[in-house]
N, C-alpha and C positions, 0 to 999 in steps of 0.2 A: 747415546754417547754425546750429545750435544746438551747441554745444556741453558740455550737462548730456546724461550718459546715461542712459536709465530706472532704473538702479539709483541713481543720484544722489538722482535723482525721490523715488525709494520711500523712502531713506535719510528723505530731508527730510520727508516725511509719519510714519514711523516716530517724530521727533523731536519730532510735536506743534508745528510750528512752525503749523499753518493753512492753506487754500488763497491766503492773500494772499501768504505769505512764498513759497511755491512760482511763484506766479506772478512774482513781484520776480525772481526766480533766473533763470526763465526768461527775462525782460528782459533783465538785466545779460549772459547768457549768449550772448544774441543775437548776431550778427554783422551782421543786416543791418536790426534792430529803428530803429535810427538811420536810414537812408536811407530810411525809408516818410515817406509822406505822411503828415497828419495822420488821413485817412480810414483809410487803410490801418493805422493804429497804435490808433485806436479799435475797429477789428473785429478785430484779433489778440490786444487785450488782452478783452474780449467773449468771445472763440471761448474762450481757457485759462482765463478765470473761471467759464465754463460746463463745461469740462472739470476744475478741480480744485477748485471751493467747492461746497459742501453747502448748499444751502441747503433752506429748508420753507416753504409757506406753508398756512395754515391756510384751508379756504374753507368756508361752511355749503352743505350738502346741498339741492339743490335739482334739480327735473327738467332743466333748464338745462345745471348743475354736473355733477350724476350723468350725464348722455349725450355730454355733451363728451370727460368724461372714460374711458369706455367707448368711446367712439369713434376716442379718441387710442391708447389701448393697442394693440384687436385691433379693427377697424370689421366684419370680416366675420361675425365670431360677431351683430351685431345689425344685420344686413345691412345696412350702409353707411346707418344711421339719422342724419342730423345732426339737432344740437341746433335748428337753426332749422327743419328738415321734420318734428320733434316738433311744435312748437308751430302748424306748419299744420294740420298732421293734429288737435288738440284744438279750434283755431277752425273749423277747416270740420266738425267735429261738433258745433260749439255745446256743448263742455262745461263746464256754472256749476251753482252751488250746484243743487240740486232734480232734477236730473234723474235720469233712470233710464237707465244708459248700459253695453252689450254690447260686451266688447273681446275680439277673438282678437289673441293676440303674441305665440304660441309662438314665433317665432323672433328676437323682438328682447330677451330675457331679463326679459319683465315691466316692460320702463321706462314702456310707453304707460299701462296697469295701474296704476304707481306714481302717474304724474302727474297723472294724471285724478283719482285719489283723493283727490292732495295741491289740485288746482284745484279739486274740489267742495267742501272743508272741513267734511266727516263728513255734509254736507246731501245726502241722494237717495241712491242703493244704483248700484255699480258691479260689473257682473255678466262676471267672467273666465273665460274658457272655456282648458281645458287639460290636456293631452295626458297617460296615465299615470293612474298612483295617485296623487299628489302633484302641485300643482307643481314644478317642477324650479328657482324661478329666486324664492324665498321670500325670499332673502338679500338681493338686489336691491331689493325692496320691504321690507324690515327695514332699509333704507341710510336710506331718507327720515325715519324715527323720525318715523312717524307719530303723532296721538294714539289717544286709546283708542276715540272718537266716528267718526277715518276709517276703524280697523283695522272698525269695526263693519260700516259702509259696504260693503267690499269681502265679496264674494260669490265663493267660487270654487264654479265649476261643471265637472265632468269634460264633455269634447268627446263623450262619450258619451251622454248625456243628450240633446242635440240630433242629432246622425249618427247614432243606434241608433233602431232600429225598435221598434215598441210590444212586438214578440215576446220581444227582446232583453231587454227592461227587465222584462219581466213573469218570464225566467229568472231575471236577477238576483237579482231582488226574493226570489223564492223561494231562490236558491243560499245568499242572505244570512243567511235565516231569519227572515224579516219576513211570511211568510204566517203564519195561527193555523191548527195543523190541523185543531183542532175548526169554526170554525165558516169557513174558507176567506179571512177577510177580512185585509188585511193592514195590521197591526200597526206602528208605528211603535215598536217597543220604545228606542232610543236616548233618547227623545223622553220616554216613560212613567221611565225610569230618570233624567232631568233633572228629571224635575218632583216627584219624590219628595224631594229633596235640600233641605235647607232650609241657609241661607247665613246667619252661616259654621257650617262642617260639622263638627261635634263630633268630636275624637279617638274611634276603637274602640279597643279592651281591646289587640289585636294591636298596636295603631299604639304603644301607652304602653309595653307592656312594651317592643319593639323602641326605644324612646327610653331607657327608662331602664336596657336592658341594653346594646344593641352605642353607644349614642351617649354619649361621657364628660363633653366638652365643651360650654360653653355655645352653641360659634359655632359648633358641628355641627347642635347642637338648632336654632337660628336659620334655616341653610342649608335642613335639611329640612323646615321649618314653610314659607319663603319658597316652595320648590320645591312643596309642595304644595296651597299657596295658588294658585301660579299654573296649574298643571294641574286645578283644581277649579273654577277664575274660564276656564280655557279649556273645559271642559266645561257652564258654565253658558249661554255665549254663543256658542258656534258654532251653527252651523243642521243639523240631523241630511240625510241621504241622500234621505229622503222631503221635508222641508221643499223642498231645494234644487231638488227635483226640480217640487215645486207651483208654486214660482217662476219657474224658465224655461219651466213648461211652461202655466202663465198668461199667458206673454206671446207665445206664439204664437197666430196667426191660422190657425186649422184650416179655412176655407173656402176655401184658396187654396194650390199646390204648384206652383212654377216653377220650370222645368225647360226644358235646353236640347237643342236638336236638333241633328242630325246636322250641319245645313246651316251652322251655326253661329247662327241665326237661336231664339226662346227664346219659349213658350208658355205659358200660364196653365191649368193645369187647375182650373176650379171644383169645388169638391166642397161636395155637400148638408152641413154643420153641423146640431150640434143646436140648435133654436131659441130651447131655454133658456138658449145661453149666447152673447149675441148678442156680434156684435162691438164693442166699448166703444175708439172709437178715443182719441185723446189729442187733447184741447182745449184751450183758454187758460183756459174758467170751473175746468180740474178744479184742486184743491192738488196743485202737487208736492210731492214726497218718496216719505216709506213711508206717511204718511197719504191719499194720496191715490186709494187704491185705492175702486172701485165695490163693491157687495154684489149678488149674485145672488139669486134667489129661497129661498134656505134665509137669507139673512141672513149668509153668510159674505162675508169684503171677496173679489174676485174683481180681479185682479192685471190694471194696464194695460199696454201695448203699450210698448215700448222707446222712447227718446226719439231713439236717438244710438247709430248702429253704427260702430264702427271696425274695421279688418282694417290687421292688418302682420304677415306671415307669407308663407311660403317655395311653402305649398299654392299649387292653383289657385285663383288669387283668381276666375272664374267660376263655377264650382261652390262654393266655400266662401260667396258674395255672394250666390246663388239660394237657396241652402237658409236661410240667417239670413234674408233678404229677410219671411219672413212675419211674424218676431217685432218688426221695425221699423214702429211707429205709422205712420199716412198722413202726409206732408209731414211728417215728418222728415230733416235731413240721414244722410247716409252717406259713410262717407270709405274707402276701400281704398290700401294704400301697397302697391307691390313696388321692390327695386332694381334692376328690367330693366325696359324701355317693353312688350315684346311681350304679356308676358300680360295689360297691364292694357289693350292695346290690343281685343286680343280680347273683354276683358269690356266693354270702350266699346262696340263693332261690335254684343252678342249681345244690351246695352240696349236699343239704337236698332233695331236688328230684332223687336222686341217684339209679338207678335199675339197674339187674344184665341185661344183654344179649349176651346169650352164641353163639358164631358164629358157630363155628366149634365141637361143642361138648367136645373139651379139655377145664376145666378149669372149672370156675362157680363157683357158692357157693358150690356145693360136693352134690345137688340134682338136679333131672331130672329139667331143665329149659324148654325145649322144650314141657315136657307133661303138666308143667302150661299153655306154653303157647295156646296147643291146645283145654288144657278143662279148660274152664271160672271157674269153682269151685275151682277148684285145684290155680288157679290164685286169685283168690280172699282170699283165705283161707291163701296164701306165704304173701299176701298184709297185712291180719290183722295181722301178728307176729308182734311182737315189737320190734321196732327201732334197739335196742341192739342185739337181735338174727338177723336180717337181714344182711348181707355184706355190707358195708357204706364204702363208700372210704374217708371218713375223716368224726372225732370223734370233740368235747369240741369246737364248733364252736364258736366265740365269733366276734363281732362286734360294737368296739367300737369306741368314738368319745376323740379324744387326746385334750385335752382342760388344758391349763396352762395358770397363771394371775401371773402378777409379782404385787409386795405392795411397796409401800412407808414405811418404819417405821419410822419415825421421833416423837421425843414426844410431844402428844397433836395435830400430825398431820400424824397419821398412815391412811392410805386410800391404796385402789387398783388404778393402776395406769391408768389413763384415754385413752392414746393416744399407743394401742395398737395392734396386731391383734389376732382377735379372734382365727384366720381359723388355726389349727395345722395339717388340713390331718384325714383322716381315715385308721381302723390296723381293717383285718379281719385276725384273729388265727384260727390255726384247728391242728388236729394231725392227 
């Protein structure tokens, strides 16, 4: 029914004519553009404007913005994340100015990461766990053009640091060369080479000749001064390997290792703590932020317990949930996203199966564990208490299904919108 052939088409773009005049063509062309209905002549002219005008629009950066539009490209690469199951996942963690908040997203390319950052507004420390030598997904959180105050804020911590064993870390430390041979103890050398450094950092003799032999140009000299401005202001303010490492490993609770069983069912092993370094849970009297840290007995601040865990990632969100479990302050929320119901079912079921088992006799719920466990009545009788009186390692479970429909409103032709996807992800909550 048209009578313009594609090469016509191209002709007419070739000529600069516009996608208005191409579309005019196509009307005039028509055969059967005259006997449509009025409806049917508004969405044929709609469908060719969308197919031959260029248009742009400009939109500001925002977590909102940035995940819509990550969503709309490829949705799988940040597993079927929508913009509005973003925003559940930061309210059911309670994340605002102050807080101290532990995010794993290796698999949603750093957006939860971003926003949390951009919601605290440089106030409280956001501690990213991830995968490698690098993040892999930098660029991402370089979209939001954060300030100088949020970039501070954010903490990236290698997924090593918490799933590595004390043995592991103590190789490291050494492969690094952060042990002293002389006297065994180890060295933060990254740290000693920072504080040497005084700001701003005086041209060397090598740095001028190299300026005033290979660089001719004034907007060369500019380039290289700028450049290594910013590599010296990045070296003055990141946190070395050891730093990062005092930080996530201040905010674990080392009296406590949960762990799930066979049965699918998920036990507490208490383990004896040193007593110098009590448990400091999180209160409403402490100050949020980085000032709000307590002091141990030598007088150094000794780092509180996490405010606010989020998981969205591809791993087992049970095993990944148990092992962060300790670094999460008491009656703090916790939020876990996957895009399938199964596994987060599972980790619902291994919650609610929750019993004490006292290893060493330090710890427990504050009754003899071991005498239940050798006279069956006594066990039986801890079993029937209710829920509430029992010790539960997370409270307000909830498990729901993120479900958003966008509408048409147009008059006399308001409807839901046909060609969309359902799938938004699941959000299991607990405190």
């Amino acid at each position: 029914n048209q009578n313009l052939t594609p090469r016509c088409i191209a002709d007419l773009r070739e000529r600069g004519g516009g996608g208005s005049r191409v579309v005019e063509a196509l009307v005039r062309n028509s055969s059967t553009f005259a006997g449509k209905t009025a409806f049917s002549q508004a969405k044929y002219l709609r469908q060719k404007q969308m197919k031959h005008h260029v248009r742009c629009r400009v939109v500001r950066v925002t977590p909102w913005s940035l995940c819509a539009a990550m969503h709309l490209r490829d949705s799988r690469r940040i597993c079927n994340l929508r913009e509005d199951t973003l925003g559940q996942l930061l309210s059911g963690a309670n994340v605002h100015a102050g807080r101290k908040v532990l995010v794993v997203d290796t698999d949603v390319l750093g957006i939860v990461t971003a926003s949390a950052v951009r919601r605290m507004g440089g106030y409280g420390s956001v501690y990213s766990l991830f995968v490698g030598q690098q993040p892999g997904y930098i660029d991402v959180v370089n979209r939001m053009n954060l300030t100088a105050g949020e970039r501070q804020s954010l903490k990236w911590i290698g997924m090593g640091e918490v799933f590595a064993d004390p043995e592991d870390k103590a190789r490291q430390t050494a492969r690094l060369g952060l042990v002293d041979g002389d006297t065994g103890r180890v060295r933060d050398v990254e740290g000693e080479d920072r504080a040497r450094l005084d700001w701003p950092c005086e041209l060397q003799d090598h740095t001028r000749d190299h300026l005033r032999n290979n660089v001719a140009s004034d907007r060369g000299v500019d380039e290289f001064l700028a450049k290594r401005s910013a590599r010296f202001a990045r070296k003055l303010t990141r946190h070395t390997v050891l730093e990062l490492r005092g930080m996530i490993d201040g905010c674990r609770d080392g009296g406590e290792d949960y762990v799930s069983t066979p049965d699918g069912s998920m036990t507490s092993r208490t383990v004896k703590s040193d007593k110098s370094k009590p448990r400091q849970p999180s209160s409403e009297k402490e100050p949020r932020g980085e000032g709000g840290e307590d002091k141990d007995d030598d007088g150094r601040p000794r780092p509180r317990q996490c405010d606010s865990l989020i998981v969205a990632t591809r791993y087992d969100p049970t095993a990944m949930l148990l092992r962060l479990l300790p670094y999460l302050a008491p009656s703090c929320p916790f939020v876990v996203y996957h895009e399938f119901l199964e596994p987060l079912l599972e980790t619902f079921r291994t919650l609610q199966s929750y019993k004490v088992s006292d290893v060493d006799g330090g710890g427990g719920s504050g009754k003899d564990d071991s005498a239940a466990e050798t006279q069956p009545h006594m066990h039986k009788q801890k079993q029937k208490q209710p829920m509430m009186l029992r010790r539960n390692v997370a409270v307000n479970l909830r498990l729901t299904d993120a479900w958003f429909r966008e509408y048409q409103v147009l008059e006399g032709r308001t409807h839901p919108v046909m060609s969309m996807s359902q799938n938004g992800g699941d959000i299991l909550t607990g405190t």
